[in-house]
C-alpha positions in Angstrom: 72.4 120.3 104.1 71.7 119.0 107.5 74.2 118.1 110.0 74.2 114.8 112.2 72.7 114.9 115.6 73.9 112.6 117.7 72.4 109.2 117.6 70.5 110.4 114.5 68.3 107.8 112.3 67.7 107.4 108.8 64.2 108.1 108.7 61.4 105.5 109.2 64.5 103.3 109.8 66.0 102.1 113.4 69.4 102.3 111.8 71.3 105.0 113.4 74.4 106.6 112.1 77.8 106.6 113.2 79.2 109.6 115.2 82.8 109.6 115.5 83.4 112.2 118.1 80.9 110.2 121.0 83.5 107.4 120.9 86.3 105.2 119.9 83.5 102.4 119.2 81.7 104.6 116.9 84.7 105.6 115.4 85.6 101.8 114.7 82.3 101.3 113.1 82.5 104.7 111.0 85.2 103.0 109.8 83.8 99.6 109.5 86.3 97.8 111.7 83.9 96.7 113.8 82.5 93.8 111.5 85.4 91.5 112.1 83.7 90.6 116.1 80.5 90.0 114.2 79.0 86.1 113.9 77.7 85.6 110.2 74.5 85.9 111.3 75.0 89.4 112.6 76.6 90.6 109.5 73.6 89.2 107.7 71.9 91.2 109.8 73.9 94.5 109.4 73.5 93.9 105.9 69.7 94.4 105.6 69.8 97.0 108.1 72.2 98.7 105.9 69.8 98.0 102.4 66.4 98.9 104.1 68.5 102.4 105.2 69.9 102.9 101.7 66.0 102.3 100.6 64.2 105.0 102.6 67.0 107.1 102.2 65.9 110.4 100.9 69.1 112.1 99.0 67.7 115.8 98.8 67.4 116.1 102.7 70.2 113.1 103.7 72.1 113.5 107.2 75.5 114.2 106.7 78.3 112.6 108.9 80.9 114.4 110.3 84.8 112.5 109.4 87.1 115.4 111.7 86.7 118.8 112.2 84.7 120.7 109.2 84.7 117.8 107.3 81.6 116.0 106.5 80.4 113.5 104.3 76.9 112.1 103.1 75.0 109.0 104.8 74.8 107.9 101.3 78.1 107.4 101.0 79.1 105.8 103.8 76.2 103.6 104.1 77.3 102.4 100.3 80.8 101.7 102.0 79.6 99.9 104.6 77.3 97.8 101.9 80.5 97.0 100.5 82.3 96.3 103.8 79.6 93.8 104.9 79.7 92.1 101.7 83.9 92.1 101.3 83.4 90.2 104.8 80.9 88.1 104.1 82.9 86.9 101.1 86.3 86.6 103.0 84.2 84.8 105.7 83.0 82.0 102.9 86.6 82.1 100.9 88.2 81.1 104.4 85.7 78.2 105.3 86.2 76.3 102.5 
């Protein structure tokens, strides 16, 4: 197990992780709050960011990411949830323009 740095990457990615603790934007984005100030574009964006990170990914040495004190979580995980986030978004974002 291998605990995030800060500002660490998901390797031969330039997507870097969320760490709560640096500040309250972070902490929005951990929490995937922040995708409501994004343009379409930039969710479409975020989105592929978020696949090609998921793709070179490796789940036997994956960063983990710290939610509060002792408690940590895999990249894995929350990149999956913020997969989901984008797309729930996305979908609202369609829903609402028609």
């Amino acid at each position: 197990m291998s605990i995030l740095a800060k500002k660490q990457r998901i390797r031969n990615t330039s997507y870097i992780l969320p760490d709560i603790i640096s500040s309250y934007e972070e902490l929005q984005r951990f929490n995937n709050l922040d995708l409501q100030e994004f343009d379409v574009f930039s969710l479409w964006q975020e989105l592929y960011k978020v696949k090609t990170a998921l793709a070179q990914l490796d789940l036997q040495q994956q960063p983990w990411l710290s939610t509060g004190p002792g408690q940590f979580i895999p990249a894995f995980t929350w990149l999956k949830a913020r997969y989901r986030a984008i797309k729930e978004e996305l979908n609202r974002r369609e829903r609402d323009s028609v």
